[in-house]
C-alpha positions in Angstrom: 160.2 -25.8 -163.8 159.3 -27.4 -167.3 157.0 -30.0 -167.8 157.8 -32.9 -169.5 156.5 -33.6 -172.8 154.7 -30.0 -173.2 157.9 -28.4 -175.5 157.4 -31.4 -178.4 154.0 -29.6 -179.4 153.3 -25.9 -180.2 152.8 -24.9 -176.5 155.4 -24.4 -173.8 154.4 -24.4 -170.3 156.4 -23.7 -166.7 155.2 -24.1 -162.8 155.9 -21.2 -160.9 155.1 -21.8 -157.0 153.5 -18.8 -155.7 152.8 -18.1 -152.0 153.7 -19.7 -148.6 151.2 -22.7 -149.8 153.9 -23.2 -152.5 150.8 -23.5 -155.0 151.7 -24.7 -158.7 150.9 -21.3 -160.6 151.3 -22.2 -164.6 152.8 -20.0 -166.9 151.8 -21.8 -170.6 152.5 -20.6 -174.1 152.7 -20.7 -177.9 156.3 -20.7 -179.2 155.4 -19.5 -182.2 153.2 -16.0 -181.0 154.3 -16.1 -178.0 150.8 -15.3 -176.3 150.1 -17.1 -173.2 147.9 -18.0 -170.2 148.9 -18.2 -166.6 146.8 -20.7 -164.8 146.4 -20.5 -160.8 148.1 -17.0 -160.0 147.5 -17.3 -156.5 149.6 -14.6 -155.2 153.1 -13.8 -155.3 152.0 -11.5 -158.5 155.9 -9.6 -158.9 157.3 -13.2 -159.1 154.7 -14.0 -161.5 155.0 -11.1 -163.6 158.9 -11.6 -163.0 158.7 -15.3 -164.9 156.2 -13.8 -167.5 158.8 -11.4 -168.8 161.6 -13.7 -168.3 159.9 -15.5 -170.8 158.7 -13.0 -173.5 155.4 -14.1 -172.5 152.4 -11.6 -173.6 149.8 -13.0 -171.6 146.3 -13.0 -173.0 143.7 -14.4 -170.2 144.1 -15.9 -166.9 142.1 -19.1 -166.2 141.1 -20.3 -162.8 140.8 -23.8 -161.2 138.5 -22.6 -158.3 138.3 -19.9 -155.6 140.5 -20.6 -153.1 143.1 -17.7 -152.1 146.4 -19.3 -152.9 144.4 -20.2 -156.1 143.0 -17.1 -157.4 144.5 -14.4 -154.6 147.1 -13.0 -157.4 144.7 -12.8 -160.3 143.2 -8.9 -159.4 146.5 -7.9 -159.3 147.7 -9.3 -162.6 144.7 -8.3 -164.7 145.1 -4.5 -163.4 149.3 -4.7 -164.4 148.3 -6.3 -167.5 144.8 -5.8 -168.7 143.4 -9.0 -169.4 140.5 -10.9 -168.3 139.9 -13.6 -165.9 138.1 -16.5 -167.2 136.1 -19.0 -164.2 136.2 -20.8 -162.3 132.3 -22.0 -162.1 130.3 -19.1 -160.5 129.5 -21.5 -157.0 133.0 -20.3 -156.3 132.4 -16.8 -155.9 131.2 -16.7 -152.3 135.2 -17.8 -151.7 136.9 -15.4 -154.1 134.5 -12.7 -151.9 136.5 -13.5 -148.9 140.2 -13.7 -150.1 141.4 -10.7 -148.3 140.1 -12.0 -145.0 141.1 -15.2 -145.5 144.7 -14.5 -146.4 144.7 -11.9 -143.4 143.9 -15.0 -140.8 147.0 -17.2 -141.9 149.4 -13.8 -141.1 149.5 -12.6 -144.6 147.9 -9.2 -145.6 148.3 -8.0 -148.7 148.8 -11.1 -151.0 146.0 -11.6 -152.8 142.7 -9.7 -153.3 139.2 -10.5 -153.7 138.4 -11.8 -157.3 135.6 -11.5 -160.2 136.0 -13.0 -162.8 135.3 -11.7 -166.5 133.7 -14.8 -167.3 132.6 -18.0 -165.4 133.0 -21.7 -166.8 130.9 -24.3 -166.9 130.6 -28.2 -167.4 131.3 -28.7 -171.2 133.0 -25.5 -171.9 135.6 -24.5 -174.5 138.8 -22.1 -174.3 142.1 -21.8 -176.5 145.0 -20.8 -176.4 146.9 -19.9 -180.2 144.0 -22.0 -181.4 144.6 -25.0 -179.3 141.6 -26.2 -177.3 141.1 -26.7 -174.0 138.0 -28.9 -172.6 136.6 -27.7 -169.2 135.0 -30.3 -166.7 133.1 -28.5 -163.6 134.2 -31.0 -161.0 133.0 -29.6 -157.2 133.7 -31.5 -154.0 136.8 -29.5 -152.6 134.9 -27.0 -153.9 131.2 -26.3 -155.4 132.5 -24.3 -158.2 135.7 -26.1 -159.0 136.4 -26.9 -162.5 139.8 -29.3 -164.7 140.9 -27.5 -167.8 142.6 -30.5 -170.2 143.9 -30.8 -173.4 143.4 -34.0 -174.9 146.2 -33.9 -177.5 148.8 -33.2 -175.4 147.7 -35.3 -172.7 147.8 -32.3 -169.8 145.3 -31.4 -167.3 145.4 -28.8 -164.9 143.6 -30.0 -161.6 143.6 -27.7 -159.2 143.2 -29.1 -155.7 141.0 -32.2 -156.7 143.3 -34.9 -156.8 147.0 -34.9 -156.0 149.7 -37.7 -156.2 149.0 -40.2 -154.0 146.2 -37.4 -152.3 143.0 -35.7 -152.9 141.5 -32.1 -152.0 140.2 -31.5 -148.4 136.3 -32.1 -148.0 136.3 -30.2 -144.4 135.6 -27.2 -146.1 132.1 -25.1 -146.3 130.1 -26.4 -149.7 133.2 -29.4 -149.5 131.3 -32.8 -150.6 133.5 -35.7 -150.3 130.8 -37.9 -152.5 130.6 -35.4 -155.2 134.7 -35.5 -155.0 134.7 -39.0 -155.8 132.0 -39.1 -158.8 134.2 -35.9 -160.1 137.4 -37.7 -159.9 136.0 -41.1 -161.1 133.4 -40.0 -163.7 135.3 -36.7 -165.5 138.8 -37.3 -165.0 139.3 -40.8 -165.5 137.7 -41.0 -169.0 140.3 -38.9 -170.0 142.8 -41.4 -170.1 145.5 -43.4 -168.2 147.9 -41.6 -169.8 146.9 -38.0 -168.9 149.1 -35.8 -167.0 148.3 -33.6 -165.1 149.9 -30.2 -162.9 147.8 -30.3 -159.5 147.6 -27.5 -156.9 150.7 -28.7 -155.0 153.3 -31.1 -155.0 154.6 -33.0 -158.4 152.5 -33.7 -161.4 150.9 -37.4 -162.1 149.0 -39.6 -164.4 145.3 -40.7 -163.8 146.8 -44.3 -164.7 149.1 -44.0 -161.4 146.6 -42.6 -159.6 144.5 -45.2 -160.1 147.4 -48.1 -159.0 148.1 -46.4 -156.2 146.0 -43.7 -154.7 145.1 -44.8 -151.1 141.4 -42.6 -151.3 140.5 -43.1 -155.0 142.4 -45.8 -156.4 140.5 -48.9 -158.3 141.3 -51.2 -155.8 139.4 -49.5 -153.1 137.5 -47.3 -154.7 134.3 -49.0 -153.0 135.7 -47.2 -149.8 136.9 -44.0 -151.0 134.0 -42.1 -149.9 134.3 -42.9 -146.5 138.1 -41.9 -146.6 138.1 -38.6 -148.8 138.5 -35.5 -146.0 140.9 -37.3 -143.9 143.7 -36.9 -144.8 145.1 -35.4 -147.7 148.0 -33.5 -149.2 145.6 -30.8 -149.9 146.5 -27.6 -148.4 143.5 -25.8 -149.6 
């Protein structure tokens, strides 16, 4: 699927959803070099690498939201088919990318993704580029300690991972999940960046801050004064 808006600027971008989680895996690239990023391979890696060549994509890192196994289960498998390095997510995450195997192994599937270390972690503040186009990092834990939102200002995008969705937010029932610090990451780093940003979640369609903030029931600014007692019910949030 293309997104919106991304092919007026130097950088192209596709969703490719990867495992039975149907988990937005991003395939984004420079028209011009070609060189790319896949964002989220959380299994699925043939169909991944499938889209990748479709494309003419040479892809140059992979960048991860946070831990979770239909999040980061593919990336072992990419960076040993293509030799490139993982970049984050924050290093709290590690104790989950430890335990991807055994986790994909207890919903029935073995063998989709593998555990994960990453080249490089991120942190709150950081920096990475694609073609020379920066991306701004924001560590924002509550689904998970290590989580982190890569954005680009410019182009008005932001990849999310599981902490907010349309009309949803990530699960909090999780270990190290923090339904306060969801709420300070969601209402302190991602809405400065703007009504108008866009932004690719883990699942389901894409969404601006500004409609989130009309009409999400849990963090929306009409009830925002009750949103922490509401994040980690229920949500759209499958991990």
């Amino acid at each position: 699927m293309a997104v919106c808006g991304m092919t007026q600027n130097t950088l192209d971008l596709r969703i490719i959803p990867v495992t039975p989680f149907q988990q937005n895996c991003s395939l984004m690239w420079d028209k011009k070099t070609m060189h790319g990023v896949l964002v989220d391979p959380g299994g699925d890696a043939e169909k991944i690498l499938h889209g990748v060549k479709k494309h003419g994509v040479e892809i140059k890192q992979i960048w991860l939201t946070h831990g979770h196994l239909d999040h980061a289960g593919g990336a072992e498998d990419i960076k040993a088919e293509l030799g490139v390095p993982i970049i984050g997510p924050h290093k709290d995450d590690q104790f989950w990318m430890d335990q991807i195997s055994a986790d994909w192994e207890k919903y029935g599937q073995k063998g989709m993704g593998r555990n994960c270390k990453p080249d490089k972690y991120l942190t709150d503040g950081d920096e990475l580029k694609l073609a020379g186009v920066k991306f701004g990092v924001a560590h924002c834990p509550g689904h998970t300690p290590g989580h982190v939102v890569i954005y680009n200002k410019d182009m008005k995008i932001a990849f999310v991972g599981d902490v907010i969705f349309k009309g949803s937010v990530g699960r909090t029932d999780f270990p190290q999940s923090n339904p306060e610090q969801l709420v300070r990451s969601i209402t302190q780093k991602l809405w400065p960046l703007g009504n108008d940003m866009r932004f690719i979640p883990g699942h389901g369609p894409m969404s601006t801050f500004g409609d989130e903030r009309r009409s999400n029931p849990f963090v929306g600014d009409n009830i925002i004064g009750k949103a922490g007692d509401k994040v980690g019910g229920r949500s759209s949030g499958i991990m």
